[in-house]
N, CA, C and O of each residue as an XYZ file, in Angstrom:
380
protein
N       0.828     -1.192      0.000
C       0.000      0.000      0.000
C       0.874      1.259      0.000
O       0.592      2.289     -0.611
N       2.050      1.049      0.809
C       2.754      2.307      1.093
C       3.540      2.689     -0.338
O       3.861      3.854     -0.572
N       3.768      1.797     -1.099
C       4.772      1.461     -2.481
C       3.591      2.460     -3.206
O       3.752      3.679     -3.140
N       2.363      1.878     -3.920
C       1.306      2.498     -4.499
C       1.164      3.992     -4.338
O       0.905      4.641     -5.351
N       1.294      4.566     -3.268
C       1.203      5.580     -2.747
C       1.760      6.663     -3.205
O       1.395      7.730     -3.699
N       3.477      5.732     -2.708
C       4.696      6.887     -2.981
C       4.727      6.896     -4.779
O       4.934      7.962     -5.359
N       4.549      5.886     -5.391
C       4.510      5.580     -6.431
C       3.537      6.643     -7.063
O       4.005      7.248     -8.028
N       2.382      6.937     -6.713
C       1.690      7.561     -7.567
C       1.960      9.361     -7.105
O       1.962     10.277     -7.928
N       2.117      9.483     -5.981
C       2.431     10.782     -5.304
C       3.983     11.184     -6.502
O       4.229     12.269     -7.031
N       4.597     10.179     -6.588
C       6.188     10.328     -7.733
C       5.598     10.719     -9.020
O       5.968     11.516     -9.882
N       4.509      9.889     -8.909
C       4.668      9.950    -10.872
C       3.339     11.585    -10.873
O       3.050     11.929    -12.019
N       2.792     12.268     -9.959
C       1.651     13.275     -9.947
C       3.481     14.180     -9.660
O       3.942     14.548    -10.741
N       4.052     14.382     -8.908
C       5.193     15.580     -8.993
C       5.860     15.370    -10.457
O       6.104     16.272    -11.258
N       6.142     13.745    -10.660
C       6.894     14.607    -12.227
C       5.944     14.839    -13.349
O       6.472     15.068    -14.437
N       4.836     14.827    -13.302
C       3.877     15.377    -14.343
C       3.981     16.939    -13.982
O       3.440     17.573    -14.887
N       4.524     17.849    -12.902
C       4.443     19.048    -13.085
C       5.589     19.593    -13.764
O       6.756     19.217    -13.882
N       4.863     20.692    -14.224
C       5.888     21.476    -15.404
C       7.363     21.677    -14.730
O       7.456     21.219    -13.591
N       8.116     22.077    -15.081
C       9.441     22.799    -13.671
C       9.114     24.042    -14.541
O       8.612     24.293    -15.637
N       9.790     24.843    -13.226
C       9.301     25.999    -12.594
C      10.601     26.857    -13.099
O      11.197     27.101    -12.050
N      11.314     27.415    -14.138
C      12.103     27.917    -14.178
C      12.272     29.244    -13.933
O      11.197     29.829    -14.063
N      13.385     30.141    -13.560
C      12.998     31.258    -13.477
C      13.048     32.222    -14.662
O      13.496     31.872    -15.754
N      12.630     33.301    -14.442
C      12.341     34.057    -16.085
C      12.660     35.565    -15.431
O      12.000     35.923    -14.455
N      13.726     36.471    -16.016
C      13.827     37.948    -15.215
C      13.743     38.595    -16.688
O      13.803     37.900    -17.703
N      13.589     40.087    -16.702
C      14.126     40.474    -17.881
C      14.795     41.767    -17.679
O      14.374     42.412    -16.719
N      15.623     42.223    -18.281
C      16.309     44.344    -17.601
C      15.881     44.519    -18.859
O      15.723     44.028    -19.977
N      15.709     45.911    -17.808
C      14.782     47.179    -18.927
C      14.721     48.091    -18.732
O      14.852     48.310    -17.527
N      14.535     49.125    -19.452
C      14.840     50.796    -19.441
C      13.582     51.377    -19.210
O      12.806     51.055    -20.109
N      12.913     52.331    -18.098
C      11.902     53.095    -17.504
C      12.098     54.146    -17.384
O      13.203     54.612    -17.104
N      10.702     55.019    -17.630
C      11.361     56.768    -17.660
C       9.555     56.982    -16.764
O       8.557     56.273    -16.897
N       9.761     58.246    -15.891
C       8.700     58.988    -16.227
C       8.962     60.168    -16.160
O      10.146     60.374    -15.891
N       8.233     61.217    -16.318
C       8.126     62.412    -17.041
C       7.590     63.908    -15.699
O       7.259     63.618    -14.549
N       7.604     64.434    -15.884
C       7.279     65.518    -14.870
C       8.012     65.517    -13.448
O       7.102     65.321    -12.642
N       8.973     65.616    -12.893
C      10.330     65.857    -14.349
C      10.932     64.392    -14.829
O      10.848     63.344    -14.189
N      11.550     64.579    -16.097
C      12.144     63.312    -16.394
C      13.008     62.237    -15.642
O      14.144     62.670    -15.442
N      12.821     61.036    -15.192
C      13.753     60.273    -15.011
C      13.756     59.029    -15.209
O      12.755     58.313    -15.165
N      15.347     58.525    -15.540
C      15.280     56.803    -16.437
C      15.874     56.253    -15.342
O      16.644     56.835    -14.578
N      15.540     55.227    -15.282
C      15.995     53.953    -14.996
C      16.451     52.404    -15.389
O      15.691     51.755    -16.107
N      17.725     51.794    -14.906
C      17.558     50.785    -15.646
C      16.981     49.303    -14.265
O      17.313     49.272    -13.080
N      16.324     48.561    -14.808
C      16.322     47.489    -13.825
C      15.999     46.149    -14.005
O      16.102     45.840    -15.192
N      15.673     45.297    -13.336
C      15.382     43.813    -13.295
C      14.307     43.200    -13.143
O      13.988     43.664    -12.048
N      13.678     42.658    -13.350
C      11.931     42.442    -13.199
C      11.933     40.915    -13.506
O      12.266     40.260    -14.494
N      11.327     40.533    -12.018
C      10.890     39.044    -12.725
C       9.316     38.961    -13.652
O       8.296     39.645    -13.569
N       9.592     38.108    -14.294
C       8.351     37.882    -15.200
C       8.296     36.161    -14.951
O       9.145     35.357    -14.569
N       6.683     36.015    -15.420
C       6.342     34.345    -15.558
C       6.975     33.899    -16.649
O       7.589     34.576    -17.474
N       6.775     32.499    -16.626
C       7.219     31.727    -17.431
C       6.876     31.778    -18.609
O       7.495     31.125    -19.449
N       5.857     32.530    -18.932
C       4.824     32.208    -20.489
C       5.905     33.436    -20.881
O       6.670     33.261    -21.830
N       5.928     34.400    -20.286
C       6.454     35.881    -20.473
C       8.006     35.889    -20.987
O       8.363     36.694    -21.848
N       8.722     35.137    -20.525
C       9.724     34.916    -21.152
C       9.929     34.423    -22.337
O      10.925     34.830    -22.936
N       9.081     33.456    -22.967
C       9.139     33.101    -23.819
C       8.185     33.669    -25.182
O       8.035     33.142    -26.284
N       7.627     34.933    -24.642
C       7.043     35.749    -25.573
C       7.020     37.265    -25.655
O       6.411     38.035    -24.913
N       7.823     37.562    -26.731
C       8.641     38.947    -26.469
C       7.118     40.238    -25.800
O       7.218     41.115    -24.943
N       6.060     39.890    -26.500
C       4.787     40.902    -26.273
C       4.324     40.746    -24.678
O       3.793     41.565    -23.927
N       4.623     39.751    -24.524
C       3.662     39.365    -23.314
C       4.580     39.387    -22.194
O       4.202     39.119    -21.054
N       5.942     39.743    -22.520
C       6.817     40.008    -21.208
C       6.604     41.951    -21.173
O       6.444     42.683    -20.197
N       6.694     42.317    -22.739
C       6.347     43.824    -22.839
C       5.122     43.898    -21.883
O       5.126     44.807    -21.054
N       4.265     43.189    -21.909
C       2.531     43.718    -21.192
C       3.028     43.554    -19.983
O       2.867     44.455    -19.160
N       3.603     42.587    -19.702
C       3.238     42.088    -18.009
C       4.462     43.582    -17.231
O       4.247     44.160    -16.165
N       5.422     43.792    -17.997
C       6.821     44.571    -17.188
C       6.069     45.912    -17.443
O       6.299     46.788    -16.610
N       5.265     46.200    -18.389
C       4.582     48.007    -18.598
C       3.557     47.824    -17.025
O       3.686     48.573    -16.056
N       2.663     46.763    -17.097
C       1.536     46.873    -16.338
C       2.376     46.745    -14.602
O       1.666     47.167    -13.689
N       3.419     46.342    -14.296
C       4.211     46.777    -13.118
C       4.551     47.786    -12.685
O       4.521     48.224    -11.535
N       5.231     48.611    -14.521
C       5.925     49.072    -14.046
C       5.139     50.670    -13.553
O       5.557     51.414    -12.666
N       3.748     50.921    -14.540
C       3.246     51.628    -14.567
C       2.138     51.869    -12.922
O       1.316     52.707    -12.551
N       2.564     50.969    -12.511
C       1.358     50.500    -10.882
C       2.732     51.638     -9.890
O       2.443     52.472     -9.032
N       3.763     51.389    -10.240
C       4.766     52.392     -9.490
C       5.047     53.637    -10.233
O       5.863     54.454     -9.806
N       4.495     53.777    -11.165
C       4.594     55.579    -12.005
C       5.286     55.591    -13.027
O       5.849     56.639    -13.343
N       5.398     54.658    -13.655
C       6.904     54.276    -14.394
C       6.175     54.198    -15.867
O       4.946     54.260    -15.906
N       6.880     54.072    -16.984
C       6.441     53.500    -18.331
C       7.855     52.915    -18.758
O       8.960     53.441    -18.622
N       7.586     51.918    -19.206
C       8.440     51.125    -19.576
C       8.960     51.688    -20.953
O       8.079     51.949    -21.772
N      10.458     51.944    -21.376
C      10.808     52.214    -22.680
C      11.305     50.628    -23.150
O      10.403     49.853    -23.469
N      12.124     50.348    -23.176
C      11.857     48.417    -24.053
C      12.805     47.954    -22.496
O      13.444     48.435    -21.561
N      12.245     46.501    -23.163
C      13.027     45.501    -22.526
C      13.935     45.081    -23.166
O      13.788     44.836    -24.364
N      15.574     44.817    -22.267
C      16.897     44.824    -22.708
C      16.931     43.697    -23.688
O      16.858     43.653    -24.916
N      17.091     42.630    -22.569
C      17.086     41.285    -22.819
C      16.227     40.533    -21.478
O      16.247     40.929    -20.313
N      15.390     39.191    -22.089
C      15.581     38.250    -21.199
C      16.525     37.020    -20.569
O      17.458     36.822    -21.349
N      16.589     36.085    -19.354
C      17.069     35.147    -19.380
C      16.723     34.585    -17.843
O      15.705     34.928    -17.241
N      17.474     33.898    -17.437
C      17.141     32.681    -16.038
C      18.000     33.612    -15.132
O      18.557     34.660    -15.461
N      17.986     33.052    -14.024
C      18.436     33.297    -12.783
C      20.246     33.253    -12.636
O      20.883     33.434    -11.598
N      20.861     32.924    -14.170
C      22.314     32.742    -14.268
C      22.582     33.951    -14.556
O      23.760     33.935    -14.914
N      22.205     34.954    -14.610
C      22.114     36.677    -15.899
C      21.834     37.125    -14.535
O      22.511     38.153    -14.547
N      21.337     37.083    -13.421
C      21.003     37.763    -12.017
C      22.180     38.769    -11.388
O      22.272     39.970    -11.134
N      23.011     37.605    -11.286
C      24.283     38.377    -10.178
C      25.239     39.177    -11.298
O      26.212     39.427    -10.586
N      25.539     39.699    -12.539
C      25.898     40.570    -13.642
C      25.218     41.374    -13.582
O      25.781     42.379    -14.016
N      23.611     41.705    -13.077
C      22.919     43.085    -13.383
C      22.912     43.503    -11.836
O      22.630     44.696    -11.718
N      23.107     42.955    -10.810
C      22.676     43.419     -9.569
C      23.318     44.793     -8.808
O      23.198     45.264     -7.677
N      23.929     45.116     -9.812
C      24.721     46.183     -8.927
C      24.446     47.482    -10.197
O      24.402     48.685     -9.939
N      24.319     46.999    -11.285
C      23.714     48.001    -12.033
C      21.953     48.144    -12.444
O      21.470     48.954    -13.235
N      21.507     47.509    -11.959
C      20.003     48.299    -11.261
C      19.922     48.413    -10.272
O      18.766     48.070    -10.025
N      20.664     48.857     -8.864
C      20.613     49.305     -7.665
C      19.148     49.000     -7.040
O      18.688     47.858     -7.033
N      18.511     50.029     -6.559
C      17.628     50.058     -5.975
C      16.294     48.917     -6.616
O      15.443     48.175     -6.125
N      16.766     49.346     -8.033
C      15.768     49.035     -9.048
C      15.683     47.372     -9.359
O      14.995     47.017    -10.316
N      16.367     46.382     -8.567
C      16.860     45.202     -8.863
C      15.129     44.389     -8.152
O      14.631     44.202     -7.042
N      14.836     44.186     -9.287
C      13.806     42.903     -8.576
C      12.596     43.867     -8.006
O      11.646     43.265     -7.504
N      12.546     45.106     -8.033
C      11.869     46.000     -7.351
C      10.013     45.966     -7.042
O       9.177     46.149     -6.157
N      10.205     45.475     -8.941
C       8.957     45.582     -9.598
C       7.907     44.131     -9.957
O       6.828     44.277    -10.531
C-alpha cells in the first residue's frame, strides 16, 4: 500500500511542469520631471518566452509604481542575475 502511494504521489510531482525562473532588464522613464531607470523584473514563465507578453506584463508593473516602460533589454534565467545586480541598484527585482 505504502509502495502504491509513494509511487503515484512520484509519478503526480513529475507530471508538473518545472518551474524555471524568467527575469528580464529594462529601461523606464517617467516624465514631470524626467527620469530613467535601468532594472530587473521578474516575469512568468509564459512571459519569457514571448517577447509581447513580457512587454505587457513589465509596462503593467511598471506603470502601478509611475513608471512607463521604454523596451526591454534582454531576457534570461536566474544565471544573468548576479551581472545586473549592482547596475540596477535600488531598481533590482523591485517591480
Amino acid at each position: 500500500m505504502k509502495q502504491a502511494i509513494l509511487a503515484t504521489a512520484l509519478a503526480a510531482f513529475a507530471a508538473l511542469p518545472a518551474q524555471a525562473a524568467c527575469y528580464a532588464d529594462y529601461q523606464a522613464k517617467t516624465d514631470n520631471p524626467l527620469r530613467l531607470h535601468y532594472g530587473v523584473i521578474e516575469l512568468s514563465d509564459a512571459a519569457c518566452s514571448n517577447a509581447a507578453r513580457a512587454e505587457s506584463e513589465a509596462t503593467s508593473r511598471l506603470q502601478e509604481g509611475g513608471w512607463t516602460l521604454l523596451r526591454i533589454l534582454s531576457t534570461f534565467g536566474a544565471e544573468g542575475l548576479g551581472s545586473r545586480r549592482t547596475d540596477a541598484g535600488q531598481n533590482y527585482l523591485r517591480f
